[in-house]
C-alpha positions in Angstrom: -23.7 -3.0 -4.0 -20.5 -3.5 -6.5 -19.9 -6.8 -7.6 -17.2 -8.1 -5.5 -13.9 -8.9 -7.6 -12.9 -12.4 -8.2 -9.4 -11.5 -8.0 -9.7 -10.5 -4.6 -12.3 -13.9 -3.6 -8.8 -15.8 -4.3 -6.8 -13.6 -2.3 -8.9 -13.8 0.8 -9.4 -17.9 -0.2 -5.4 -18.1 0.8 -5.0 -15.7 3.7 -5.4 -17.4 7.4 -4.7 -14.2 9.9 -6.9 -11.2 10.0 -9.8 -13.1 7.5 -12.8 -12.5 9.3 -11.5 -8.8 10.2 -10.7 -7.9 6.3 -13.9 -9.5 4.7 -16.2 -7.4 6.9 -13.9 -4.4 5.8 -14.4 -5.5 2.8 -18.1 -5.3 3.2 -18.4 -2.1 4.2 -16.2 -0.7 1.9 -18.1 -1.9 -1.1 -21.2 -0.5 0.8 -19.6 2.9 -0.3 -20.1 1.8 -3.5 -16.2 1.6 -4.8 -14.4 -0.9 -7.4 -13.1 -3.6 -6.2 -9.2 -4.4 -7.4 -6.6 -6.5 -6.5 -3.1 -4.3 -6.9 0.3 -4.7 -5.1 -1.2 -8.4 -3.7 -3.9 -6.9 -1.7 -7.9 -5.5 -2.0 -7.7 -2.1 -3.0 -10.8 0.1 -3.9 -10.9 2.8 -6.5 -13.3 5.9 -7.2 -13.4 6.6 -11.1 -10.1 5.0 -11.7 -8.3 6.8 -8.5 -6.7 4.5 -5.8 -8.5 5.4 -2.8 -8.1 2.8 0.2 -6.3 -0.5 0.4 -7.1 -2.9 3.2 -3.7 -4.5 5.0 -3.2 -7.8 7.2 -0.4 -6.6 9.5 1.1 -8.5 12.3 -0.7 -7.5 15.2 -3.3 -5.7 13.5 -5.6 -5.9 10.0 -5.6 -1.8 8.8 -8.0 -0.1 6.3 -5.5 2.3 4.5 -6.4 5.7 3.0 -3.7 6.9 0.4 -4.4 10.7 0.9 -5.5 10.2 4.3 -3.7 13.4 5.1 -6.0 15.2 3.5 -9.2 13.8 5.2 -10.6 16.0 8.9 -10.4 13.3 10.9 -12.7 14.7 13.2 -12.8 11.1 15.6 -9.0 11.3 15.6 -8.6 7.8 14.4 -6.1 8.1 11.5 -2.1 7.4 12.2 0.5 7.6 10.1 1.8 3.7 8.8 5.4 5.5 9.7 7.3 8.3 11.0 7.8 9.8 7.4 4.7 9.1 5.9 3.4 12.7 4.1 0.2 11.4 2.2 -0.9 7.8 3.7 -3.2 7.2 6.6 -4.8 4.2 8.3 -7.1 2.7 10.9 -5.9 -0.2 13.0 -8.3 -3.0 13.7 -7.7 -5.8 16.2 -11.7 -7.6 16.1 -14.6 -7.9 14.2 -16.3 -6.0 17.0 -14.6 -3.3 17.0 -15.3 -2.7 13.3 -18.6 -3.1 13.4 -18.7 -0.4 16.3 -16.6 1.5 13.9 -18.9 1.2 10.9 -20.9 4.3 10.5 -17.5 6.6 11.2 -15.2 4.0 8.8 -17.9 4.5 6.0 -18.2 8.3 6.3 -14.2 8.4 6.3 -14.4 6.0 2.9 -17.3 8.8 1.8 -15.4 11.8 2.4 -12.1 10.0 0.8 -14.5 10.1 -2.3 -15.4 13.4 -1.9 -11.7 14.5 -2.0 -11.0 12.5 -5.0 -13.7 14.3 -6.7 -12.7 17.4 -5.6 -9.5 16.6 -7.4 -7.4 17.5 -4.0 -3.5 16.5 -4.1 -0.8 16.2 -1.1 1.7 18.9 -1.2 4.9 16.5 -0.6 7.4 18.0 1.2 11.1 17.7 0.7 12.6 14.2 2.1 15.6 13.4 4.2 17.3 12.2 1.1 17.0 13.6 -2.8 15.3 10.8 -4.8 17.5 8.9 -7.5 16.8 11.5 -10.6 16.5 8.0 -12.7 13.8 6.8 -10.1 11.9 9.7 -10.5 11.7 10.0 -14.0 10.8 5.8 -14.2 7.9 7.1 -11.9 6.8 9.8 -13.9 7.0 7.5 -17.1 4.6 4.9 -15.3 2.0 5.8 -13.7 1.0 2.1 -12.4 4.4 2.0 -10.9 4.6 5.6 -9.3 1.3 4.1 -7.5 2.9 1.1 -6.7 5.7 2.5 -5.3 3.6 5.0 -3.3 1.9 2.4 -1.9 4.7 0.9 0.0 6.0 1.8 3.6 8.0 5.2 3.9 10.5 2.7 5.0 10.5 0.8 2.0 10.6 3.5 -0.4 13.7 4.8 1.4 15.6 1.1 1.4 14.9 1.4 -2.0 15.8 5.1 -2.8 19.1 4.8 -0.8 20.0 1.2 -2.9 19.0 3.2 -6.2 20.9 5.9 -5.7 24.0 4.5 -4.4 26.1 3.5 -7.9 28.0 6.8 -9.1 26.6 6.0 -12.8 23.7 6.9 -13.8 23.8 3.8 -16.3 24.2 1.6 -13.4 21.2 3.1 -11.1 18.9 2.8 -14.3 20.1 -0.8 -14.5 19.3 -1.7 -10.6 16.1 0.4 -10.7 14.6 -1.6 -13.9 15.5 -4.7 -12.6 13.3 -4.1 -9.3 10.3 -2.5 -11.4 8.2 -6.6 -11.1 9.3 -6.2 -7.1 7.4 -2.9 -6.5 5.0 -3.5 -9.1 3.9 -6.9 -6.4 3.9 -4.6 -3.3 7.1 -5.9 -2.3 10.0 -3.9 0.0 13.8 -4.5 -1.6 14.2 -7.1 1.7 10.8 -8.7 1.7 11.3 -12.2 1.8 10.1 -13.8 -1.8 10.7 -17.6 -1.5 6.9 -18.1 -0.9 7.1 -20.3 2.6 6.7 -16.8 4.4 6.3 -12.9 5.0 10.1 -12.7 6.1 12.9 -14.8 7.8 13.6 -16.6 9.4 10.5 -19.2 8.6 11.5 -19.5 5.0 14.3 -21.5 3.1 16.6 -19.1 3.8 16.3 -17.8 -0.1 15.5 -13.8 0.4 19.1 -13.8 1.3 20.0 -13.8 -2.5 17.3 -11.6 -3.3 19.4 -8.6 -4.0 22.3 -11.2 -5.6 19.8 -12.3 -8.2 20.4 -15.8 -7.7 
């Protein structure tokens, strides 16, 4: 089995919620025989250098996320989209250790036909969204690959609060400026109003401080 990363040994030392749930994920996943990377502050497994899945401690729910989970059969109808808009992204919502372990046999033959894909070299025909992306986003995208996965790895809804602030300014100077100055944000996993003070997720159980976020103060 891959060596697991010590990266992602730290991230799992500080999270509370969901622990027991991601670390057996995180067993079985490895079983599959992926790498083991920490990217965007959580475990994400790659085949040959690809991003494949990316494990997720949600509020209600721990998820195993599949990046081109669309194009996957999903022949146990378990995959949902992580929101209305999603094109490419899928994932599996766990609530127990039980229940993952009753899972195990389908969530590693999921993880083995994800591989599969990725070897076959399959991509997700995007389709057109609501709103044109920012033509300076998209070429800082195409410029960085690390980033254009980052930023793919966010929510739909992120990646839209994002778009829409981007593309806002009339100057192309000033949406070049905003976009550059929220690279290190996506680059950490983070949406534009993701709370950033370090006392929580969001508000209103931190200092108050993601307020200013957008201010830069």
């Amino acid at each position: 089995m891959p060596t697991k990363n010590p990266k992602v040994d730290l991230f799992f030392n500080k999270i509370g919620k969901w622990r027991e749930e991601l670390e057996r994920l995180r067993s079985i996943v490895l079983e599959c025989e992926l790498t083991e990377e920490l990217k965007w502050g959580k475990p994400c497994y790659t085949f040959q250098e690809s991003n494949l899945v990316i494990l997720y401690g949600l509020k209600e729910s721990c998820a195993l996320g599949f990046l081109k989970g669309v194009l996957l059969k999903d022949s146990h109808g378990i995959l949902i989209k992580p929101g209305e808009n999603s094109q490419s992204g899928r994932w599996v919502k766990f609530t127990s250790v039980r229940e993952i372990e009753g899972m195990e046999p389908i969530v590693k033959a999921y993880v083995r036909e994800a591989i599969e894909v990725e070897r076959a070299g399959l991509e997700v025909v995007f389709k057109a969204t609501p709103e044109p992306m920012a033509d300076e986003l998209r070429t800082k995208l195409a410029a960085s690959p690390a980033l254009k996965a980052a930023f793919e790895a966010l929510t739909p809804g992120r990646q839209r609060a994002y778009n829409l602030y981007f593309s806002a300014p009339k100057q192309s100077k000033t949406r070049d400026s905003r976009i550059e100055k929220y690279v290190p944000r996506i680059l950490s996993g983070k949406g534009i109003n993701d709370c950033v003070c370090g006392r929580s997720q969001k508000p209103p159980g931190c200092d108050g401080s993601h307020k200013f976020v957008r201010m830069g103060t």
